[in-house]
Backbone as JSON Lines, residues from 0, in Angstrom:
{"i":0,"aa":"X","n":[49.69,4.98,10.44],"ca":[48.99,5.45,11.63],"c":[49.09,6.97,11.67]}
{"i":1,"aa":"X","n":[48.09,7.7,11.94],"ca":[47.95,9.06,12.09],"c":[48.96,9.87,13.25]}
{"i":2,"aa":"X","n":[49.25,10.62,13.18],"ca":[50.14,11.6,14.24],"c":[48.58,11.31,14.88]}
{"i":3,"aa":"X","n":[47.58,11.76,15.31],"ca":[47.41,12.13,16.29],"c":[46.35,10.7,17.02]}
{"i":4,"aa":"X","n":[46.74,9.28,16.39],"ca":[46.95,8.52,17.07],"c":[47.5,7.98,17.62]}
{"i":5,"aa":"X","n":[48.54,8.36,17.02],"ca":[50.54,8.17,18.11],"c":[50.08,8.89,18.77]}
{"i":6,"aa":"X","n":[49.98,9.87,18.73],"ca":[50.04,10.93,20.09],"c":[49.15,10.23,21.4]}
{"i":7,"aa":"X","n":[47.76,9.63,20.94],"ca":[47.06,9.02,22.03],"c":[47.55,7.95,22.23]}
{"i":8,"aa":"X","n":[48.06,6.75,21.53],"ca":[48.83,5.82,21.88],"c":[50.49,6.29,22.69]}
{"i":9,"aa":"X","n":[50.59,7.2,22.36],"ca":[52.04,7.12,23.37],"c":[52.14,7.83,24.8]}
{"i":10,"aa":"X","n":[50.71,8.81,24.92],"ca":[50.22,8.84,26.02],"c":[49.87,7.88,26.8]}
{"i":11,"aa":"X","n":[49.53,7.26,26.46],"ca":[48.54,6.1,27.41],"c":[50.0,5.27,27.51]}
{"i":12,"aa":"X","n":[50.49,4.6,27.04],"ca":[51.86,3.97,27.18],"c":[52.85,4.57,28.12]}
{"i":13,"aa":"X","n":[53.02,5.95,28.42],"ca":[53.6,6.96,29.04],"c":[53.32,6.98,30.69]}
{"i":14,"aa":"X","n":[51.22,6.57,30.65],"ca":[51.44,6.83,31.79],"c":[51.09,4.83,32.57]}
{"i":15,"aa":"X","n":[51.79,4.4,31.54],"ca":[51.76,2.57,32.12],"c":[50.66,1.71,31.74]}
{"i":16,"aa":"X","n":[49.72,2.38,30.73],"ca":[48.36,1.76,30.23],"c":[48.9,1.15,28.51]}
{"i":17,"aa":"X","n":[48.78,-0.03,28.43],"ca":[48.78,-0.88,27.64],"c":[47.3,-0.78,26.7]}
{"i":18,"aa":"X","n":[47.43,0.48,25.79],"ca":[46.1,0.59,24.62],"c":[45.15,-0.19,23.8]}
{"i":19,"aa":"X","n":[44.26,-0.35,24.76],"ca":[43.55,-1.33,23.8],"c":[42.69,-0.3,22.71]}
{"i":20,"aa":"X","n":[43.24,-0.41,21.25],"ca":[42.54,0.93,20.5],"c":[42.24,-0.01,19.3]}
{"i":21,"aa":"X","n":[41.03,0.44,18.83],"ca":[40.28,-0.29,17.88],"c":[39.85,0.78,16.9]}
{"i":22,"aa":"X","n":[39.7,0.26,15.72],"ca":[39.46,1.07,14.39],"c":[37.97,0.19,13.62]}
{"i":23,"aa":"X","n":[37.09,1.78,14.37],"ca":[35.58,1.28,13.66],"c":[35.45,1.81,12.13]}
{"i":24,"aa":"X","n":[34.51,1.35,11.66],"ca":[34.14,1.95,10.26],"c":[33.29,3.63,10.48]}
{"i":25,"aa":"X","n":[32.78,3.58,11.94],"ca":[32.82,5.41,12.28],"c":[32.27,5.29,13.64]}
{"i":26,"aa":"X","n":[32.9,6.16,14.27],"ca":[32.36,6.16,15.51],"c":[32.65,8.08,15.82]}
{"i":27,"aa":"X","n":[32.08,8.66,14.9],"ca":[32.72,10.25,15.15],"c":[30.8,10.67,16.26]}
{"i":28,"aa":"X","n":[29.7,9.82,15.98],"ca":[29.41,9.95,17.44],"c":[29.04,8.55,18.29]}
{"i":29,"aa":"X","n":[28.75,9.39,19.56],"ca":[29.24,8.48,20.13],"c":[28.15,6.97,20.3]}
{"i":30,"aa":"X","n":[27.19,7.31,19.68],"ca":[26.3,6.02,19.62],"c":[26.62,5.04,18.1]}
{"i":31,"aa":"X","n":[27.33,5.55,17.63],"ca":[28.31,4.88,16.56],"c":[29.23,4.32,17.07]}
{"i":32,"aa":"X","n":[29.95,4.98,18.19],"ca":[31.07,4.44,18.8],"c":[30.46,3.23,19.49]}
{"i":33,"aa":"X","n":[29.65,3.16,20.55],"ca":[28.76,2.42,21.26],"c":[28.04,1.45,20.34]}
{"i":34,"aa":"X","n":[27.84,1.51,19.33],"ca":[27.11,0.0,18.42],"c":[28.65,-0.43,18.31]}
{"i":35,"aa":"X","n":[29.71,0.36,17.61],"ca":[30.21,-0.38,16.96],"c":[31.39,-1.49,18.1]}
{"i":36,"aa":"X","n":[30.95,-0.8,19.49],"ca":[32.43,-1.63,20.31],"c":[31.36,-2.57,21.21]}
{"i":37,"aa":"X","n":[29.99,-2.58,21.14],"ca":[29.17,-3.54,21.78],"c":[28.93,-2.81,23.0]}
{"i":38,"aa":"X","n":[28.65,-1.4,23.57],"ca":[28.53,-1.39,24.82],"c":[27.77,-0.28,25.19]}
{"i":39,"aa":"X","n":[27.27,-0.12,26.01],"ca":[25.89,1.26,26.55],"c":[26.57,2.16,25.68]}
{"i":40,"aa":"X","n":[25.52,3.2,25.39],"ca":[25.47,4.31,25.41],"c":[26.29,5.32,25.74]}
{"i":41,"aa":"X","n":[25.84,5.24,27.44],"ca":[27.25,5.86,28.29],"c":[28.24,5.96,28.75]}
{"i":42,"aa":"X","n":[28.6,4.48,28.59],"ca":[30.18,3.83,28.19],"c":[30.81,4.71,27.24]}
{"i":43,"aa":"X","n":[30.31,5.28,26.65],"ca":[31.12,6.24,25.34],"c":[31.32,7.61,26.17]}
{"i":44,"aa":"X","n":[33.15,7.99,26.35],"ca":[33.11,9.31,27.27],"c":[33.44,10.36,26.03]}
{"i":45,"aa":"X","n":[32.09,10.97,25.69],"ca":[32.19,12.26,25.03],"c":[32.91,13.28,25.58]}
{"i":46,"aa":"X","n":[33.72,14.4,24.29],"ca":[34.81,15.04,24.77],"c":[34.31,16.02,24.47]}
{"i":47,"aa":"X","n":[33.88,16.92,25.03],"ca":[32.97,18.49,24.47],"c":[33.91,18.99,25.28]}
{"i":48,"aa":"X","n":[34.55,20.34,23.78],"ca":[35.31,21.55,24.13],"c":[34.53,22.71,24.18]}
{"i":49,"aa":"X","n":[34.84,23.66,25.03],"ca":[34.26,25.38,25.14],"c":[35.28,25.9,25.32]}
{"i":50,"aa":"X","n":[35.01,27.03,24.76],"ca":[36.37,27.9,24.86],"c":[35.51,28.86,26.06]}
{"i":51,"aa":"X","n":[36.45,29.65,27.33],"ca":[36.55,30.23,28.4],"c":[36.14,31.5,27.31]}
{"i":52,"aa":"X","n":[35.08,32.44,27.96],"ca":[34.52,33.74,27.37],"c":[36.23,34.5,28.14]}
{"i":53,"aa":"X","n":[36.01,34.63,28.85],"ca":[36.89,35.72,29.66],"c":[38.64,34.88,29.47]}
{"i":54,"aa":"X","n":[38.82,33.76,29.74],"ca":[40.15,33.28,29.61],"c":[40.6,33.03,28.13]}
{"i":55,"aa":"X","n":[40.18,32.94,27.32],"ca":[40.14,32.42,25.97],"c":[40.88,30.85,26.04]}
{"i":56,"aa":"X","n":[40.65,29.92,26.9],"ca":[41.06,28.93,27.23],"c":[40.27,27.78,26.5]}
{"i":57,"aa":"X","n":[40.82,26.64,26.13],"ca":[39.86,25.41,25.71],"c":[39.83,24.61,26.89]}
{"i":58,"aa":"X","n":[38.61,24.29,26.87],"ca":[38.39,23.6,28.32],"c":[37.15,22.38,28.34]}
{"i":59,"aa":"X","n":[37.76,21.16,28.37],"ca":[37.35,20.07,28.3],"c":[36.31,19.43,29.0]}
{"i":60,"aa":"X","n":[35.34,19.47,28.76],"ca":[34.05,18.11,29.74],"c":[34.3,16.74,29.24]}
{"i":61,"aa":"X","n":[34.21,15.91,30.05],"ca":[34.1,14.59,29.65],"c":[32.64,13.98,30.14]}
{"i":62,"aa":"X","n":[32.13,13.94,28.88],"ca":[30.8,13.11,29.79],"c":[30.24,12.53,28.89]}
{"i":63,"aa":"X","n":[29.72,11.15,29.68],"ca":[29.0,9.87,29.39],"c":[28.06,9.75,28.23]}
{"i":64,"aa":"X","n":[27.88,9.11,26.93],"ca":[27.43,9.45,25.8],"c":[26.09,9.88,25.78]}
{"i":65,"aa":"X","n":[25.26,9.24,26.62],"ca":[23.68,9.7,27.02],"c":[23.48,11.14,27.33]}
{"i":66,"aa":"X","n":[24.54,11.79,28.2],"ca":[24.47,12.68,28.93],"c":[24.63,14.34,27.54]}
{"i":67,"aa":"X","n":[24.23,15.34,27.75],"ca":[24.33,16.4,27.53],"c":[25.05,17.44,28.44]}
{"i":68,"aa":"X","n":[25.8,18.18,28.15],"ca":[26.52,19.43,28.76],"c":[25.77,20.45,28.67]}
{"i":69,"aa":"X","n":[25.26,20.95,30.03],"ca":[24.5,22.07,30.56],"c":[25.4,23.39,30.37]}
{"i":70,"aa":"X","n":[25.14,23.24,29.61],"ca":[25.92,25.1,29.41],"c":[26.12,26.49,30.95]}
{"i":71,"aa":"X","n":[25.39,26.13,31.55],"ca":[25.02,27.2,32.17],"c":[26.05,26.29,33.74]}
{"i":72,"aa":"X","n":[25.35,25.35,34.03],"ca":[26.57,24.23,35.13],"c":[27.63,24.0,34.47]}
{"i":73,"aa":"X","n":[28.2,24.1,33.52],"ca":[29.49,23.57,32.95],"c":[29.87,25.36,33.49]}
{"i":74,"aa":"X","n":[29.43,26.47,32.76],"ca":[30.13,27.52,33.2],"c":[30.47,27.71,34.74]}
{"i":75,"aa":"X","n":[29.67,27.64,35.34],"ca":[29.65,27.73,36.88],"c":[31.05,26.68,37.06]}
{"i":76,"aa":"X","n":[30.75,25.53,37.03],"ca":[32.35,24.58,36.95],"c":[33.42,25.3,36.66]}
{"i":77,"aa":"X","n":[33.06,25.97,35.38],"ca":[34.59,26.54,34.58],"c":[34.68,27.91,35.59]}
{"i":78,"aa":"X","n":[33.97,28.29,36.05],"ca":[34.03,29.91,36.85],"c":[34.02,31.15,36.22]}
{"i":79,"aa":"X","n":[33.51,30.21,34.73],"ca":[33.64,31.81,34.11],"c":[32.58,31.22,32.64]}
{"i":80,"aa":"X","n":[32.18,32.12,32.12],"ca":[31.08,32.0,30.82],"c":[31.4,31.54,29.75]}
{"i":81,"aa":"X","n":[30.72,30.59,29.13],"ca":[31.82,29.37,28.18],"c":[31.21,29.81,26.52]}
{"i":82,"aa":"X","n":[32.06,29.67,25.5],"ca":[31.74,30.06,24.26],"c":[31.5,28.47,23.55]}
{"i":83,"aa":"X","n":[31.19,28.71,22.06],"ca":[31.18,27.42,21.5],"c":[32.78,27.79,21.01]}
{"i":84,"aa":"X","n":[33.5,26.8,20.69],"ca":[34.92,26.37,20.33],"c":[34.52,26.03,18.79]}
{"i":85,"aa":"X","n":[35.12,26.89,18.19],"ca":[35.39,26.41,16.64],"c":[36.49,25.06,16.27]}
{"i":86,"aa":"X","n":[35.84,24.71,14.91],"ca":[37.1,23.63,14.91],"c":[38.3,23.99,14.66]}
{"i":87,"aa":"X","n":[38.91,25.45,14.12],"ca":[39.89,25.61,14.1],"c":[40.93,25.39,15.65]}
{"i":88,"aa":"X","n":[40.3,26.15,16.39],"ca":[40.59,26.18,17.63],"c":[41.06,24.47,18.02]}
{"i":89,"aa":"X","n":[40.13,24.03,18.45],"ca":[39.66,22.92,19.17],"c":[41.07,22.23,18.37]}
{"i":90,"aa":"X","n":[40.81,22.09,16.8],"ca":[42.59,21.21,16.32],"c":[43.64,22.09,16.65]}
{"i":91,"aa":"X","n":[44.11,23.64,16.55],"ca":[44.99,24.48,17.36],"c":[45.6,23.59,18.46]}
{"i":92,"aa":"X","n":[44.88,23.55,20.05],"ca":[44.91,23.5,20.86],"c":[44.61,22.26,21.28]}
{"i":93,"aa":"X","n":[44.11,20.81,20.69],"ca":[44.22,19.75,20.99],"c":[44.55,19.0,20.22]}
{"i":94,"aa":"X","n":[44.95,19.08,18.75],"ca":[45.47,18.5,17.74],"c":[44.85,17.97,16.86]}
{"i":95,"aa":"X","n":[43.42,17.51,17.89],"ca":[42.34,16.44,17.19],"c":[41.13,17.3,16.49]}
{"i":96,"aa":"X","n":[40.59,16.45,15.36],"ca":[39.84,17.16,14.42],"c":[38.34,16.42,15.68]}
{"i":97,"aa":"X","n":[37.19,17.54,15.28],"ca":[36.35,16.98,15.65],"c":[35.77,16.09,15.45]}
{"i":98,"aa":"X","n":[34.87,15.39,16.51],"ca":[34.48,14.0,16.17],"c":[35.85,12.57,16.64]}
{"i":99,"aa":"X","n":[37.12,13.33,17.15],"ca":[38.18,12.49,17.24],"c":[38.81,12.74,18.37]}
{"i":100,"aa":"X","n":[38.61,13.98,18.96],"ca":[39.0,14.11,20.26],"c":[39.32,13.14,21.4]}
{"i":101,"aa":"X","n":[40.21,12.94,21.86],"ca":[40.62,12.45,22.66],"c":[40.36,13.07,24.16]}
{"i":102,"aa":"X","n":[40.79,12.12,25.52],"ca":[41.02,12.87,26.78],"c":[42.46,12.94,26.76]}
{"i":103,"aa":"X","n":[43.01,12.44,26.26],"ca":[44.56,12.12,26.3],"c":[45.18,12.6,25.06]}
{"i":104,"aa":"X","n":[46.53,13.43,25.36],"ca":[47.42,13.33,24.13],"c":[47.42,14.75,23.28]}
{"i":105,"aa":"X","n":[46.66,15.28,23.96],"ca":[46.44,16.95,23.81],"c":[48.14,17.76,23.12]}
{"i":106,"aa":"X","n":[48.01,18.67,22.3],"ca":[49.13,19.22,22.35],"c":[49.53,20.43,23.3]}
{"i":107,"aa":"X","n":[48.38,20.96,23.94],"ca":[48.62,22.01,24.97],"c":[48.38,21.35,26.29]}
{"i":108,"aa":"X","n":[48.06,21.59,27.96],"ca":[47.68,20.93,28.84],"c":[46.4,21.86,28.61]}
{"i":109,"aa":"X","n":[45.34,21.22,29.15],"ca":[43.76,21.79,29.03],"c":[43.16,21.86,30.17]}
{"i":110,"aa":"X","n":[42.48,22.25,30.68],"ca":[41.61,22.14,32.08],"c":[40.39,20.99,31.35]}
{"i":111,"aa":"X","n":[40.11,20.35,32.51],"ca":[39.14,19.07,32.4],"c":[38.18,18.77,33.48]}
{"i":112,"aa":"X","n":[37.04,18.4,33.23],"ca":[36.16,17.58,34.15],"c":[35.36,16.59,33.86]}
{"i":113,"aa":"X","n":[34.97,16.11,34.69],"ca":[34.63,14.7,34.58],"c":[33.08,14.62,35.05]}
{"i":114,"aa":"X","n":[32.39,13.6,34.04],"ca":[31.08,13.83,34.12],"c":[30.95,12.31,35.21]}
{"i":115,"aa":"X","n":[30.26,12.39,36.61],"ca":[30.43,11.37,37.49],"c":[29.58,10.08,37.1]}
{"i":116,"aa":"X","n":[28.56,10.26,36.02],"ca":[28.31,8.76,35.72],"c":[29.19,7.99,34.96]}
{"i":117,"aa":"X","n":[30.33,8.52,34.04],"ca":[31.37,7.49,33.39],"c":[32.59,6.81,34.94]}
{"i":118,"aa":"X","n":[32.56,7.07,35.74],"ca":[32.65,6.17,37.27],"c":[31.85,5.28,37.4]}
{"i":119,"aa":"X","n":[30.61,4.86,36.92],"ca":[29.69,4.0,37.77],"c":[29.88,2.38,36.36]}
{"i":120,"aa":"X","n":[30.87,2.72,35.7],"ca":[31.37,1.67,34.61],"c":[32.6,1.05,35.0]}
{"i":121,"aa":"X","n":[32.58,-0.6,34.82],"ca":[34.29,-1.2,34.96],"c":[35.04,-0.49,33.75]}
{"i":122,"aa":"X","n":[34.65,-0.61,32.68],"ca":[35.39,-0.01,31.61],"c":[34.35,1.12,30.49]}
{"i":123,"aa":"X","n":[34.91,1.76,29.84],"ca":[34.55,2.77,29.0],"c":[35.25,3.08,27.96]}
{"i":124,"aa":"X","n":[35.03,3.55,26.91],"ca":[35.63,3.98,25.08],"c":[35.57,5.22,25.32]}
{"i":125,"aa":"X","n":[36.53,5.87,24.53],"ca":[36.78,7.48,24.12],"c":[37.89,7.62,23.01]}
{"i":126,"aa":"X","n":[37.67,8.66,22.21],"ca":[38.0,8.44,21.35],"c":[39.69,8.45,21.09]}
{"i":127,"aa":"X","n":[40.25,8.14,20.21],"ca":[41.85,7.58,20.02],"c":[42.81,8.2,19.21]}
{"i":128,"aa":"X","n":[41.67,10.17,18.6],"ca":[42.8,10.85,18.34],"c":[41.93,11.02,16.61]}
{"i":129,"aa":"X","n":[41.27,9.99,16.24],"ca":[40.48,9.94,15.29],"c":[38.97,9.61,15.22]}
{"i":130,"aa":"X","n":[38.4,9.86,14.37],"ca":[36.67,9.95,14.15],"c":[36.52,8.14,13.67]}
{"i":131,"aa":"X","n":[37.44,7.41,13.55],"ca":[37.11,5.54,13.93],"c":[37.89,4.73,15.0]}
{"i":132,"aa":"X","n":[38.59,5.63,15.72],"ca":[39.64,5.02,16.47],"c":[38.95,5.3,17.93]}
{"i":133,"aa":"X","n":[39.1,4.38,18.64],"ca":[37.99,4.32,20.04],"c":[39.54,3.64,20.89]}
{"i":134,"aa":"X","n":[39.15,4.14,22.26],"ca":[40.45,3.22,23.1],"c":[39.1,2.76,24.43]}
{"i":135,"aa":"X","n":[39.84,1.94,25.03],"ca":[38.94,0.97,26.46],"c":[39.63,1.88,27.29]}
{"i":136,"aa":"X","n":[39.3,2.06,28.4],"ca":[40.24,2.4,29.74],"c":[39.36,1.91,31.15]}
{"i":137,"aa":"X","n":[39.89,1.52,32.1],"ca":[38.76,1.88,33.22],"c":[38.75,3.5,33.84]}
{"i":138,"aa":"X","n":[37.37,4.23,33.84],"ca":[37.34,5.26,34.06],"c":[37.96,5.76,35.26]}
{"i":139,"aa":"X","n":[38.44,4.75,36.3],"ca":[39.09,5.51,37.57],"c":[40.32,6.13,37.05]}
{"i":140,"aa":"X","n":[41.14,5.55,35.92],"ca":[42.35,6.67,35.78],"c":[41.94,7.53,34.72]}
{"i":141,"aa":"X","n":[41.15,8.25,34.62],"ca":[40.65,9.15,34.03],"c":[41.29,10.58,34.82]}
{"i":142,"aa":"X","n":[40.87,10.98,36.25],"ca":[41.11,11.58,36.28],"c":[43.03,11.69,36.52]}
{"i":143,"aa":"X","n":[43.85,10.9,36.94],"ca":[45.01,10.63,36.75],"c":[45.96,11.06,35.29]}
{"i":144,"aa":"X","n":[44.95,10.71,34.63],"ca":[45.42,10.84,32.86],"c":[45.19,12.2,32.45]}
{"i":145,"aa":"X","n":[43.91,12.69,32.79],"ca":[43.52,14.05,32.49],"c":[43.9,15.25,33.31]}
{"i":146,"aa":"X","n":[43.98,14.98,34.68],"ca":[43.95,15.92,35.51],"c":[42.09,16.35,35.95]}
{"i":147,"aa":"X","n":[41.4,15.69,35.2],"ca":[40.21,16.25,35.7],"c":[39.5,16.18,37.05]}
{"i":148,"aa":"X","n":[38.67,16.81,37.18],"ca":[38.21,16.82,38.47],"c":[36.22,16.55,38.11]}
{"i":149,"aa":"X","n":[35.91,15.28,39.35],"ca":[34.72,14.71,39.35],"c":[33.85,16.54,39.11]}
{"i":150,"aa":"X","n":[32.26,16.33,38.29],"ca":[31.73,17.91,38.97],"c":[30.44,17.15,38.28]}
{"i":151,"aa":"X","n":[29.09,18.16,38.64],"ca":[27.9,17.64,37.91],"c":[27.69,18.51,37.23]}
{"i":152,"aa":"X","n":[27.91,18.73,35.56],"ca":[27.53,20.04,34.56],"c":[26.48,19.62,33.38]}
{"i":153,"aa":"X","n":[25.69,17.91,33.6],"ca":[24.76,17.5,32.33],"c":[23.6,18.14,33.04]}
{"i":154,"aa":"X","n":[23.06,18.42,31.88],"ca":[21.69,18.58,31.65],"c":[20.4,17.34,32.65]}
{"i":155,"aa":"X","n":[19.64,17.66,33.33],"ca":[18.64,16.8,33.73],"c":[17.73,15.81,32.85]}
């Protein structure tokens, strides 16, 4: 097992969630993830990093696989002007290679938000630390797990 699927498995165990984590043949996006676990689209909570222009911070969206991140409302959210995040960075500062990102299990704490249609699901997939590893959760402890906060930053 990969370090940085321990890491998402012992998070989720940490905070009393019993991991249901499954290993696809690829799910690095998320409509791969979504064929391969049987379920919408937007059931899949995509993890898009930006790095803070002015904070040099990595800073997490979570949103629903259909959905796109509005660059311009995600900054307004963040309060400050958002860069693209290289992958060096992004593994630096969350451990996970892209395509594997997790919400959970980070090696730094990250600022987070939450895209409000992955709420309107009993359950949802995100990824488990790797580019085939998917976990279930119900999205209400999302923000509990993450620290994130509900905001609207997709695209129309």
């Amino acid at each position: 097992m990969s370090k940085s699927l321990k890491r998402v498995r012992a998070a989720l165990e940490a905070a009393g969630i019993t991991p249901d984590i499954q290993e696809l043949e690829n799910a690095r996006t998320a409509q791969e993830a979504a064929d391969g676990v049987g379920c919408t689209l937007d059931q899949i909570a995509k993890s898009i990093i930006f790095r803070g222009h002015d904070s040099g911070d990595v800073l997490l969206f979570l949103t629903a696989g259909g959905n796109r991140v509005d660059p311009s409302q995600a900054s307004a959210v963040a309060g400050e002007p958002l860069d693209k995040a290289d992958a060096a960075l992004i593994r630096a500062r969350t451990g996970f290679a892209i395509g594997g990102v997790s919400p959970v299990g980070h090696l730094q704490p990250i600022r987070c938000w939450l895209d409000p249609r992955l709420l309107q699901f009993d359950r949802i997939w995100a990824a488990a630390g790797t580019p085939r590893h998917v976990f279930s959760l119900d999205p209400a402890e999302l923000p509990r797990l993450t620290g994130a906060e509900t905001a609207d930053f997709t695209a129309s």
